[in-house]
N, C-alpha and C positions, 0 to 999 in steps of 0.2 A: 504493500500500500504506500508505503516512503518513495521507494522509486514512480510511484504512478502519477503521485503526487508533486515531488520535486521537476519527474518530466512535462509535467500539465501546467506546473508554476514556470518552465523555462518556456512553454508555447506562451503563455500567456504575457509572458514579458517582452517576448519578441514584435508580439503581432501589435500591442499595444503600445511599444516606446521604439521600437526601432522600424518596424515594416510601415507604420504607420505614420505619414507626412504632416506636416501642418497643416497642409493642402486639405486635406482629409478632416485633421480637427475642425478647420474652420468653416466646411461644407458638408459637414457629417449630418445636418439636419436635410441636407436631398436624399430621396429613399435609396436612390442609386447609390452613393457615397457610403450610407451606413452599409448597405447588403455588399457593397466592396471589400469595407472592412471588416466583415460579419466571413468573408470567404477568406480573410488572410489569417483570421483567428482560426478558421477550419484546417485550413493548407499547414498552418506551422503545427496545430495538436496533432496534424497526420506525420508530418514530416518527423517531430521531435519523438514519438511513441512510436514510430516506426509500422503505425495501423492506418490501414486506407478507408477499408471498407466499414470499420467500426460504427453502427448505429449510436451509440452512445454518444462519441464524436459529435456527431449531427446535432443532439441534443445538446450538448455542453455549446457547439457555436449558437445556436437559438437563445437559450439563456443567457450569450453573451450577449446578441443585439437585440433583448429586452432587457438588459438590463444599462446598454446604452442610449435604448429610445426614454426609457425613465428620465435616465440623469439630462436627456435633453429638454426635460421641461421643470428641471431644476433653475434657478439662480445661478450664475456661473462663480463660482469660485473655491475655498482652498476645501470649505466640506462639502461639495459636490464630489469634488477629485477622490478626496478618502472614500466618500461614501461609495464612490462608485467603484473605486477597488476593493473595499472589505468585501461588499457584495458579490462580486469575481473571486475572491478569495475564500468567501464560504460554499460560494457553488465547485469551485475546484477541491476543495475541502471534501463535499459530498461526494462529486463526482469518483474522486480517489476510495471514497472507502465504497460507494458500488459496484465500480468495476479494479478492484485491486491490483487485480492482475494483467491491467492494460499494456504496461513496461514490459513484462515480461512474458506476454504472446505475439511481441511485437516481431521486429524483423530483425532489429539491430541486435538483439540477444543471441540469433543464428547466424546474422555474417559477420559478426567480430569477435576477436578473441578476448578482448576486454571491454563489454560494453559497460559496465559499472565508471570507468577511468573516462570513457566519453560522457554520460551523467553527469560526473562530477565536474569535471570542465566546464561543460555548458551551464550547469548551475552556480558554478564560480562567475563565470561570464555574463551570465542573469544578474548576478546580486551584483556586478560591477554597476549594470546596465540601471538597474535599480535605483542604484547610489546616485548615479552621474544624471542620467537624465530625466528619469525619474522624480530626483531630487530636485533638480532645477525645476520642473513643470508645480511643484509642490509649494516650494520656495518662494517661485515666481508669484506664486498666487497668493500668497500668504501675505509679500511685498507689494503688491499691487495697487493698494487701498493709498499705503503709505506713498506710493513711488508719484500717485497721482496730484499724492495733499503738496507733496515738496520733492519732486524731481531732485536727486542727487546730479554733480556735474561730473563729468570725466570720459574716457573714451567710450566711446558705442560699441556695446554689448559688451565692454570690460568686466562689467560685476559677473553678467551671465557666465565668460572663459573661468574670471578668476574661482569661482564659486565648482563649475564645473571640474578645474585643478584639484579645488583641493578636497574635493569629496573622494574624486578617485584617488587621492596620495590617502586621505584617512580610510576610505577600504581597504585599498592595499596593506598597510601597515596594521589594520586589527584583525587581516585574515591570517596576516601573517606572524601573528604573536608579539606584534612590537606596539600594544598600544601605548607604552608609555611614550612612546617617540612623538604623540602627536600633540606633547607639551610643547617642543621645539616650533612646528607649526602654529599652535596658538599664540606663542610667543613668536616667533617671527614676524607673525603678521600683524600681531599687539606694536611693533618695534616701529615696521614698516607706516601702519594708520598714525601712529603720535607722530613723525614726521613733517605728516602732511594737515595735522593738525594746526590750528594758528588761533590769534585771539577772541578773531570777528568772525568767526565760524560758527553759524548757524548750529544749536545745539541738537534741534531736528535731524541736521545729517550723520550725525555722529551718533544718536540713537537708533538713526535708520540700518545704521553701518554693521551694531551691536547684535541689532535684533537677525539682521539676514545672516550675519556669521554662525551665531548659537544656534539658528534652525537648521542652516546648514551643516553643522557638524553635527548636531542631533540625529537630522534625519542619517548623514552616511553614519554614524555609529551605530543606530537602531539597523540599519540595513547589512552591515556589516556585521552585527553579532546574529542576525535572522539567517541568514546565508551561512553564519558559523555553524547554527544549531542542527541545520538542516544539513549540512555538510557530514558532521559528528553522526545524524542518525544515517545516513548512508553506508556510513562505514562499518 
């Protein structure tokens, strides 16, 4: 049920943060657009499980694009995005404990000699995927309220690179057993914002700065020990 489960949470991350465009987020309310995305959610659970034919399959993408037509008549913002993932998250939840053994009637258990070391990879590669843009989509919305009341100044899309830097340096480093490493980090960039610090500086931007930091290291840390947990039960 772990493996079913871990392979169903790596379709789902793919279909949803990587295969899917902004093209897509922004036109997802044309019926064509969602049933696009609704068949890339289908394509990667077939792909990643290594089942084609699976009826279940079918059922899990349906539940996925009702439970994207909901969040489209949602309010858009940062508890729409949760809401809309817990929800995905408890249907792959179910789906995993109905059909257990999806992983492993699949194909990839017959043509490779180590398909567990492929799993694990790809679920490391998830929880990067998680961390990084995931994060940002999260972040983003969470800062958006603030970002409208007082626009911070600086390069275009700088927060968005820098923000995405350093969620993947703090996954990397608490997958890899080095969390204390990411004092250095927090202090780095403590070091780097007092610099650019000055008198007549708006106190708003510098709460702004606090608040996107902490959520972003929050969210890669939370995503980084979930991807940990899940890793450890594979093994």
């Amino acid at each position: 049920m772990t493996q079913t489960f871990a392979a169903l949470l790596i379709a789902h991350i793919l279909a949803d943060f990587v295969l899917q465009t902004r093209w897509m987020v922004t036109h997802k309310r044309r019926p064509g657009v969602l049933l696009l995305h609704t068949a890339l959610v289908l394509a990667a659970a077939q792909g990643v499980t290594g089942q084609v034919a699976a009826p279940g399959l079918l059922a899990l993408a349906a539940a996925h694009l009702l439970i994207d037509a909901a969040k489209l008549r949602l309010p858009p913002g940062l508890g729409a995005f949760l809401g809309d993932q817990a929800a995905h998250l408890a249907v792959l939840a179910l789906a995993a404990v109905l059909m257990p053994d999806l992983w492993a009637s699949g194909c990839w258990p017959v043509l490779l000699p180590d398909p567990g070391a492929l799993l694990t990879a790809l679920l490391w590669l998830a929880g990067l995927v998680l961390a990084t843009r995931a994060g940002g989509f999260a972040v983003g919305l969470l800062m958006a309220g603030l970002a409208a009341a007082h626009p911070p100044e600086g390069l275009p899309k700088g927060g968005q690179v820098i923000g995405l830097l350093e969620r993947g340096l703090i996954f990397v480093l608490m997958t890899a057993g080095q969390p204390e490493a990411i004092g250095f980090l927090i202090a780095a960039k403590s070091i780097l914002r007092f610099g650019t610090v000055t008198a007549s500086e708006d106190r708003a931007v510098s709460e702004y700065v606090i608040i996107g930091t902490l959520a972003s290291f929050g969210w890669a840390i939370l995503a980084a020990l979930a991807t940990t947990r899940l890793l450890a039960a594979l093994a």
